[in-house]
TIDRENLO-528262 format. One record per residue (C-alpha): residue in one letter; x, y, z; residue number from 1. Coordinates in nm, 4 decimals, padded with zeros to 6 digits. Layout:
% residues N
<r torro="A" xx="X" yy="Y" zz="Z" zavo="NUM"/>
...
This chain:
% residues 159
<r torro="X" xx="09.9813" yy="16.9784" zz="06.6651" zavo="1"/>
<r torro="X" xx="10.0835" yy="17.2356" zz="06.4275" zavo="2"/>
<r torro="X" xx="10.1014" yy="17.1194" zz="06.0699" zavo="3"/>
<r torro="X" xx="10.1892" yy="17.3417" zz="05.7931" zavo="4"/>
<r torro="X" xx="10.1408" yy="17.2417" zz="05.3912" zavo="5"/>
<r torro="X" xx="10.3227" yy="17.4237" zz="05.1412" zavo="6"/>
<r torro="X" xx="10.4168" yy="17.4353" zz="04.7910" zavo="7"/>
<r torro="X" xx="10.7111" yy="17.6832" zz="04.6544" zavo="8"/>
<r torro="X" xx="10.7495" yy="17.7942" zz="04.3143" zavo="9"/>
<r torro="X" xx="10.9970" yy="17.9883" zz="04.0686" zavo="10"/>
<r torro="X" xx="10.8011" yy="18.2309" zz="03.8830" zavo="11"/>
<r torro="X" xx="10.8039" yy="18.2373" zz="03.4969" zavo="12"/>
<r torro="X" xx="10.7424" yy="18.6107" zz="03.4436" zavo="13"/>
<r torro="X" xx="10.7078" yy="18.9444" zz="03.7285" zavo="14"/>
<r torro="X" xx="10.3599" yy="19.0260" zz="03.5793" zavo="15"/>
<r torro="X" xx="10.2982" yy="18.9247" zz="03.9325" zavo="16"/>
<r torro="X" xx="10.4212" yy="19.2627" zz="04.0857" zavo="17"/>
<r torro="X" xx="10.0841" yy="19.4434" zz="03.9446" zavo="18"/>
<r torro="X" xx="09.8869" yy="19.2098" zz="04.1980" zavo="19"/>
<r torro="X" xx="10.0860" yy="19.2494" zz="04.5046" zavo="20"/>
<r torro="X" xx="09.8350" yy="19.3796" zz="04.7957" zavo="21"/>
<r torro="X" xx="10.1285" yy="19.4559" zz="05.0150" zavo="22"/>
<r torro="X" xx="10.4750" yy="19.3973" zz="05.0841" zavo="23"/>
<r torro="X" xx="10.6914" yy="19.2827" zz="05.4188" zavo="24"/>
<r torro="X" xx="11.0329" yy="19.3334" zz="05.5149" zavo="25"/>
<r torro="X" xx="11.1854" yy="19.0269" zz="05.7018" zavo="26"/>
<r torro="X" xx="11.5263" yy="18.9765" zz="05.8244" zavo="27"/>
<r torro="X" xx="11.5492" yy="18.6151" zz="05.9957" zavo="28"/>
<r torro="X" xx="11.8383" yy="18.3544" zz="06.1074" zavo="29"/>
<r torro="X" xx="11.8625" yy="18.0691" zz="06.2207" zavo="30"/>
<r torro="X" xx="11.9634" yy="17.8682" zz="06.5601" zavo="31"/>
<r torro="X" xx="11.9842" yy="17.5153" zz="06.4169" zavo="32"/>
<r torro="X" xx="11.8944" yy="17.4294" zz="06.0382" zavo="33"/>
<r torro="X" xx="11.9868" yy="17.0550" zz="05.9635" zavo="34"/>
<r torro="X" xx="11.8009" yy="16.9043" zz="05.7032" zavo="35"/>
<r torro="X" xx="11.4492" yy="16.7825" zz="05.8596" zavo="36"/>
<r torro="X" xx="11.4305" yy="17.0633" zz="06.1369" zavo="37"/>
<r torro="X" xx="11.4803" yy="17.4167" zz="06.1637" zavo="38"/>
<r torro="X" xx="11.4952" yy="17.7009" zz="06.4786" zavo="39"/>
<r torro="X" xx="11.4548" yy="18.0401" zz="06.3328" zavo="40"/>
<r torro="X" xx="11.4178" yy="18.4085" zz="06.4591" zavo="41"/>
<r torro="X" xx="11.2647" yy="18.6458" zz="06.2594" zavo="42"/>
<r torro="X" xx="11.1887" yy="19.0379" zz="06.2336" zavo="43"/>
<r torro="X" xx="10.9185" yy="19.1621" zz="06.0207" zavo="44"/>
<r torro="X" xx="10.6871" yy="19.4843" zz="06.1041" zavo="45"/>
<r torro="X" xx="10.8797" yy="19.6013" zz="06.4506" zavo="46"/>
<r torro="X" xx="10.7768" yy="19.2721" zz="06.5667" zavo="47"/>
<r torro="X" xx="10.9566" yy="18.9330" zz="06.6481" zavo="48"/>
<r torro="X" xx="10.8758" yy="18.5343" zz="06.6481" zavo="49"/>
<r torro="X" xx="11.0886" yy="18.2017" zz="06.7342" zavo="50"/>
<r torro="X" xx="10.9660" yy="17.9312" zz="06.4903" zavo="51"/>
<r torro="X" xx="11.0311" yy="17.5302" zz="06.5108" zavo="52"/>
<r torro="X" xx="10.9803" yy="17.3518" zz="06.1969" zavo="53"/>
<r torro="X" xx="11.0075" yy="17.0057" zz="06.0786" zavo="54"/>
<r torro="X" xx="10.9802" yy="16.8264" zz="05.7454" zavo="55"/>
<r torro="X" xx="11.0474" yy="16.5100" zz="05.6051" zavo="56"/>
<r torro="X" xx="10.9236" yy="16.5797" zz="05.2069" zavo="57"/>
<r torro="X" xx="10.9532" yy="16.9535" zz="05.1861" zavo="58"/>
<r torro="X" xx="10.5628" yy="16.9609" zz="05.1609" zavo="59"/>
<r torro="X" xx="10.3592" yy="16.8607" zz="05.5088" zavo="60"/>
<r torro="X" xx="10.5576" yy="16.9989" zz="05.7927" zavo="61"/>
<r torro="X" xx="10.5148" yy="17.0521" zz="06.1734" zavo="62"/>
<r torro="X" xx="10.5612" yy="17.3783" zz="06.2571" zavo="63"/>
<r torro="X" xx="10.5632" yy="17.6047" zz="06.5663" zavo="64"/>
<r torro="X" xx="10.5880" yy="17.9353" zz="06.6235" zavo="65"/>
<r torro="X" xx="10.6030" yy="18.1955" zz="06.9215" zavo="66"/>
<r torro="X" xx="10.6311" yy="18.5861" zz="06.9770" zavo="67"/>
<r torro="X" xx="10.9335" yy="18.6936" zz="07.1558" zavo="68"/>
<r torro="X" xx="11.0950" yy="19.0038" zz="07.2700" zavo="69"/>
<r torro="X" xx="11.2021" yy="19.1985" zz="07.0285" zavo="70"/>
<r torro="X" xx="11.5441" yy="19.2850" zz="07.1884" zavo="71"/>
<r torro="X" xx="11.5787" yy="18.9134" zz="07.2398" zavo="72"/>
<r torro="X" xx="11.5100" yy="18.8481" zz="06.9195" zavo="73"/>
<r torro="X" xx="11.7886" yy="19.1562" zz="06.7622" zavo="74"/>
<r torro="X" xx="12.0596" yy="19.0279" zz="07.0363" zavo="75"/>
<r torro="X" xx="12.0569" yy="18.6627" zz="06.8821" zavo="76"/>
<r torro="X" xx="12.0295" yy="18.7564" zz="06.5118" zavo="77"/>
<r torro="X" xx="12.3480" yy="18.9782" zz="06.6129" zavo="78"/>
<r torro="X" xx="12.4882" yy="18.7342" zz="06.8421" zavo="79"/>
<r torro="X" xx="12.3505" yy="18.3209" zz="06.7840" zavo="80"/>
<r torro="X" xx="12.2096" yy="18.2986" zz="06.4594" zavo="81"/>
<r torro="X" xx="12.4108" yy="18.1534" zz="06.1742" zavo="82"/>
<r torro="X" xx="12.5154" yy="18.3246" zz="05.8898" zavo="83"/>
<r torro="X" xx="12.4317" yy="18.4576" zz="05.6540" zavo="84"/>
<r torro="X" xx="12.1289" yy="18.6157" zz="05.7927" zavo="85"/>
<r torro="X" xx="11.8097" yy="18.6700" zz="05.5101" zavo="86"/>
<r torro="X" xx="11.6730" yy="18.9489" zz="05.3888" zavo="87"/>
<r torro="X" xx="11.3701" yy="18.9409" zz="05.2101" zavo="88"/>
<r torro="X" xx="11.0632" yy="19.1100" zz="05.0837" zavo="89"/>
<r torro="X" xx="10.7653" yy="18.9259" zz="05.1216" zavo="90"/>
<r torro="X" xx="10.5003" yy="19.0138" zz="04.8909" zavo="91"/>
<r torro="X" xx="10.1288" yy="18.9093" zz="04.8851" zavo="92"/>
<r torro="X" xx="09.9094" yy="18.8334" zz="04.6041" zavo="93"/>
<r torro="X" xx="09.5563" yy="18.6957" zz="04.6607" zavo="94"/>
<r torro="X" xx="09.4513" yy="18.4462" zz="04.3645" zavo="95"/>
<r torro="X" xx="09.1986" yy="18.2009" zz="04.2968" zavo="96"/>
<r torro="X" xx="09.1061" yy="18.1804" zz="04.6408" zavo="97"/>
<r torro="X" xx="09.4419" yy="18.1218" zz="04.7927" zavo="98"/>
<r torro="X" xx="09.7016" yy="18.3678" zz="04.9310" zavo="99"/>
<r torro="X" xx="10.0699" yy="18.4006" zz="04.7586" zavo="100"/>
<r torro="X" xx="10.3908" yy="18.4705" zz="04.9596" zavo="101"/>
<r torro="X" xx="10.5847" yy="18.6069" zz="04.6969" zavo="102"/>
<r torro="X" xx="10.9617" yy="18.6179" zz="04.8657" zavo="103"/>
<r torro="X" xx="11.2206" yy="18.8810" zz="04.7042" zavo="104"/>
<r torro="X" xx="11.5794" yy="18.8132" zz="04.8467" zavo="105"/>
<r torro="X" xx="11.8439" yy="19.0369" zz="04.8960" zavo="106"/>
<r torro="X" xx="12.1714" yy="19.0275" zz="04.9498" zavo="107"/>
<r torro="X" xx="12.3896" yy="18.7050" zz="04.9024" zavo="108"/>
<r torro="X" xx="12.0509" yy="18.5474" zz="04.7537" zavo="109"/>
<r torro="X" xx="11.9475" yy="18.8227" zz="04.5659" zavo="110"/>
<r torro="X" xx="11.8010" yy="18.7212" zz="04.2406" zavo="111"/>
<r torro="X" xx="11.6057" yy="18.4816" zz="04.3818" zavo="112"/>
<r torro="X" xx="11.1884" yy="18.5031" zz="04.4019" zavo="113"/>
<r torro="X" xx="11.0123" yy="18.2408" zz="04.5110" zavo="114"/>
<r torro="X" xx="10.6147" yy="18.2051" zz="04.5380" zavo="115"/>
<r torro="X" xx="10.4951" yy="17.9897" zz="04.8342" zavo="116"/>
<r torro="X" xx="10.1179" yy="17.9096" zz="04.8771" zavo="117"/>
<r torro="X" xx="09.9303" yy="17.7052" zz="05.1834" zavo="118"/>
<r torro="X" xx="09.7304" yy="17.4460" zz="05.1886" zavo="119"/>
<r torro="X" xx="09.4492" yy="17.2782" zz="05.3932" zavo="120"/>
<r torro="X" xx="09.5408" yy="16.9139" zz="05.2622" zavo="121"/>
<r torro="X" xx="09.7896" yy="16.7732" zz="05.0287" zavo="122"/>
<r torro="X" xx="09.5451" yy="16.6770" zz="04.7606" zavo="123"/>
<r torro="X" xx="09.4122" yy="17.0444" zz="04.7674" zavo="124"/>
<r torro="X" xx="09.4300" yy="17.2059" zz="04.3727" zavo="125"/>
<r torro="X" xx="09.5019" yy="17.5484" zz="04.2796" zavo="126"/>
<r torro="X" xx="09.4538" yy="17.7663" zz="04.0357" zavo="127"/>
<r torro="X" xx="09.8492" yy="17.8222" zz="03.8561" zavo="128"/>
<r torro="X" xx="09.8601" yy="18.1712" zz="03.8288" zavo="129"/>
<r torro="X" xx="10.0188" yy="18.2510" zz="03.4700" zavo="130"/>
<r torro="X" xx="10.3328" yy="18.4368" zz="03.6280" zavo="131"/>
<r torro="X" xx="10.3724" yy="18.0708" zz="03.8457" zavo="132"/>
<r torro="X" xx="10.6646" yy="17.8514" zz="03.7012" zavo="133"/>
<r torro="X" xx="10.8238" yy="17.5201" zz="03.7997" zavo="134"/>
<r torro="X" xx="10.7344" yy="17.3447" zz="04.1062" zavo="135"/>
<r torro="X" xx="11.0244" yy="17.3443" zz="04.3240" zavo="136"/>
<r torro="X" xx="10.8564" yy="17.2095" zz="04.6749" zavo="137"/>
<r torro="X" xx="11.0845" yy="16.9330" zz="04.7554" zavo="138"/>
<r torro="X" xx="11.4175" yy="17.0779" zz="04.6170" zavo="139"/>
<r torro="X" xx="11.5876" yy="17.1260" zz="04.9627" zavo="140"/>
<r torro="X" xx="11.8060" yy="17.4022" zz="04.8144" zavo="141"/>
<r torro="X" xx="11.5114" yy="17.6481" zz="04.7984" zavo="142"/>
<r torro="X" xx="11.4548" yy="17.6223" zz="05.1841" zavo="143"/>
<r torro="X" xx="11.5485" yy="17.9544" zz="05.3692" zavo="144"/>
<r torro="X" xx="11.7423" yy="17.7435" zz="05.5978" zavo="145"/>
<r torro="X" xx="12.0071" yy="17.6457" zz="05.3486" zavo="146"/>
<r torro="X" xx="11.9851" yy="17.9114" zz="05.2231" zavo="147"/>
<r torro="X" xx="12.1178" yy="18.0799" zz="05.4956" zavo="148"/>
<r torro="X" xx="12.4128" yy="17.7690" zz="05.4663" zavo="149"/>
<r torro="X" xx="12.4613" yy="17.7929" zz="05.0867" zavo="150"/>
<r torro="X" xx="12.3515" yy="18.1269" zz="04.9033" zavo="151"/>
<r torro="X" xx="12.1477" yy="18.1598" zz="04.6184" zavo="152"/>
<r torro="X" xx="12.4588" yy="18.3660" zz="04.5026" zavo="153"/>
<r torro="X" xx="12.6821" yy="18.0439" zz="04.5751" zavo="154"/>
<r torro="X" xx="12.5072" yy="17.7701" zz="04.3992" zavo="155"/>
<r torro="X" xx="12.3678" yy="17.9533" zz="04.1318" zavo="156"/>
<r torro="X" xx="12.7016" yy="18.0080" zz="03.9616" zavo="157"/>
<r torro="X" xx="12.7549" yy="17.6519" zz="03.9688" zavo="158"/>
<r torro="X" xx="12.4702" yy="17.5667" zz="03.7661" zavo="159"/>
């Protein structure tokens, strides 16, 4: 079984940018994206993956994922997948022995950044980088799949 454990953050400041190692572009949709389970495509480096992924605390998930054709993969972002579709630059930082996904959005949720980090276990510390702000792991409006339902752009003018 393929388990994946995650915690998401805002960040408090971009001092992060003068650590970033590298940087990824990423378009993905989605095929389903209900609240406990997700089908996505996704695009990144001329390259293409399906990925199943289920939660049930926004933390410890089960997660599976699969190359595919790329021209499969263009033909249902274009054709299946809902909208909107998400851009995003994925940035990572290396820190205190753990890697950071550093997300960028653009378009309908630009503004938003979001740092992501794995874990082996759910009791595993880290080291909170001082750019890292609040925890936001188990808000469900942070996931990219409802974020692909409601915009960052949407909800953030409601706050």
């Amino acid at each position: 079984m393929a388990v994946e454990i995650e915690r998401k953050f805002l960040l408090s400041s971009n001092a992060w940018r003068e650590e970033v190692e590298r940087s990824l572009e990423m378009k993905q949709g989605y095929l389903s994206r209900d609240a406990q389970s997700s089908v996505r495509i996704r695009l990144c480096n001329g390259k293409a993956d399906i990925n199943v992924k289920s939660t049930r605390d926004g933390i410890y998930r089960l997660e599976y994922e699969y190359p595919i054709p790329l021209d499969d993969a263009e033909e249902m972002l274009r054709l299946v997948a809902h909208r909107p579709i998400i851009h995003k630059t994925r940035h990572i930082v290396h820190r205190g022995g753990h890697c950071w996904e550093i997300d960028e959005f653009h378009g309908e949720n630009a503004g938003l950044v979001v740092a992501e980090v794995e874990l082996q276990s759910r009791e595993e510390q880290i080291e909170r980088p001082p750019w890292l702000g609040r925890e936001i792991s188990t808000d469900a409006r942070y996931y990219n799949s409802n974020l692909s339902k409601v915009p960052y752009s949407a909800w953030k003018e409601q706050a």
